[in-house]
C-alpha positions in Angstrom: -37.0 -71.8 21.0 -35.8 -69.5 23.6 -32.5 -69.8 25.6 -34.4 -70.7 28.8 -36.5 -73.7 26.8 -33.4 -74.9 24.7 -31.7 -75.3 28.6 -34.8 -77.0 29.7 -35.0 -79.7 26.6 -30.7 -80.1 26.7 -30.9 -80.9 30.5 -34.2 -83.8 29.7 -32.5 -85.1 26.9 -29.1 -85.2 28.7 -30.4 -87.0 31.6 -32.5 -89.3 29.6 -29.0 -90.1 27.4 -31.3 -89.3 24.2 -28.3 -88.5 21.5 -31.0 -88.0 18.8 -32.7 -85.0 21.0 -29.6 -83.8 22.5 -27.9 -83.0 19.1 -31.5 -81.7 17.5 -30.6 -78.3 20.1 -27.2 -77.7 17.9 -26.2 -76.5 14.8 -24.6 -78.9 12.7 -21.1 -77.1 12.9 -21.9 -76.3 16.9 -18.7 -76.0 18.4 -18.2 -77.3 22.4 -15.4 -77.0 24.8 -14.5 -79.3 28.1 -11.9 -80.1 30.7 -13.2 -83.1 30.7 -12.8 -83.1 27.3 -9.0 -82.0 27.0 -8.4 -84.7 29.8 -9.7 -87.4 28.0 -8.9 -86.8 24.5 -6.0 -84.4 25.3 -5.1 -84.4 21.4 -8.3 -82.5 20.7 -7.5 -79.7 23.1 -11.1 -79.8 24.7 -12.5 -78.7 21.4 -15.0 -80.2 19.2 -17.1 -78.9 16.5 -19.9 -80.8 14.1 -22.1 -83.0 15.3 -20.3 -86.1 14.5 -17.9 -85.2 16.9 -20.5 -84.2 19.7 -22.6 -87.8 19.3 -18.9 -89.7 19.4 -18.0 -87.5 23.2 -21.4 -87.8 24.4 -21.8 -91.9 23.7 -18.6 -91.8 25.3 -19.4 -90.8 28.2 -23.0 -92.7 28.5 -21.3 -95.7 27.9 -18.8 -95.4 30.2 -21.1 -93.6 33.1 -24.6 -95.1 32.8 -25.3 -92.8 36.0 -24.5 -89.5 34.8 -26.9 -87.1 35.1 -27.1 -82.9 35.7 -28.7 -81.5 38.4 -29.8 -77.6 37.5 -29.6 -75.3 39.9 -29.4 -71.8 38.3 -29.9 -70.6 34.7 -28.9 -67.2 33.6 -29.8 -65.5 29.8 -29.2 -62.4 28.0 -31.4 -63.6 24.8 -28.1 -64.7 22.9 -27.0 -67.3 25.5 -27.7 -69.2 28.6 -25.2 -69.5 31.5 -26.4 -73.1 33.1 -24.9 -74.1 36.8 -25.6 -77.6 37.7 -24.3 -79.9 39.5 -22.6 -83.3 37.8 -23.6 -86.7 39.4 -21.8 -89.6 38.8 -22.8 -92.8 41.1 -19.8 -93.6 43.0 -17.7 -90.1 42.2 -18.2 -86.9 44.2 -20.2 -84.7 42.6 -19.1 -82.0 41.0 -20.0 -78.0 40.0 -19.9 -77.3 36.7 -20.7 -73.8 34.4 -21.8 -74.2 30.7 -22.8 -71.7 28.5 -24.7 -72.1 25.5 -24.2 -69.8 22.7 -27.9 -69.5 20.9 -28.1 -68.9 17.5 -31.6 -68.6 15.5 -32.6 -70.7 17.9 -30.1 -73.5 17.9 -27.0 -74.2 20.1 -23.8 -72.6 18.0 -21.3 -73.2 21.0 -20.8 -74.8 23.8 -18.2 -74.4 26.7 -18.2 -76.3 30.1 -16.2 -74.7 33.3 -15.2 -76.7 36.5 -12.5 -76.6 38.9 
């Protein structure tokens, strides 16, 4: 898969809160980085790597926000990653901008980082 269609299938299977297709994009050792991350689970330092780790944060957060969902409004590649702005949506919260980019790796999602202010 190319960057562009690995954004396109992570952005579906995030906002259909599929675990199973969301973690099929990554590498098993994927790394992924968060604010939101650090301020929930501050004794992780944002970071998480494996996919254990990724399906534990993710349920988290479905569970607890059965709303959330990612708006795309601009995709950027070089080949090697994808820089994602989209637009985080959270019934009853303002919404928020948010930054990811998606380190690719023969065709699977190595790292992850989220930015937001």
């Amino acid at each position: 898969m190319t960057p562009p269609e690995i954004a396109d299938r992570w952005f579906a299977a995030f906002n259909a809160h599929d675990l199973p297709a969301l973690l099929a994009l990554y590498h098993d050792d994927a790394e992924h980085f968060s604010p939101k991350l650090k301020q929930r689970r501050p004794e992780t330092e944002g970071r998480v790597r494996g996919k254990p780790a990724l399906h534990a944060w993710w349920a988290d957060a479905f569970e607890r926000l059965p709303s959330l969902r990612y708006t795309a409004w601009n995709l950027i590649t070089d080949g090697t990653a994808v820089f994602m702005e989209y637009i985080r949506q959270v019934d009853g919260e303002d919404d928020l901008r948010v930054g990811e980019v998606l380190v690719i790796r023969d065709g699977r999602i190595a790292a992850s980082r989220v930015y937001h202010g």
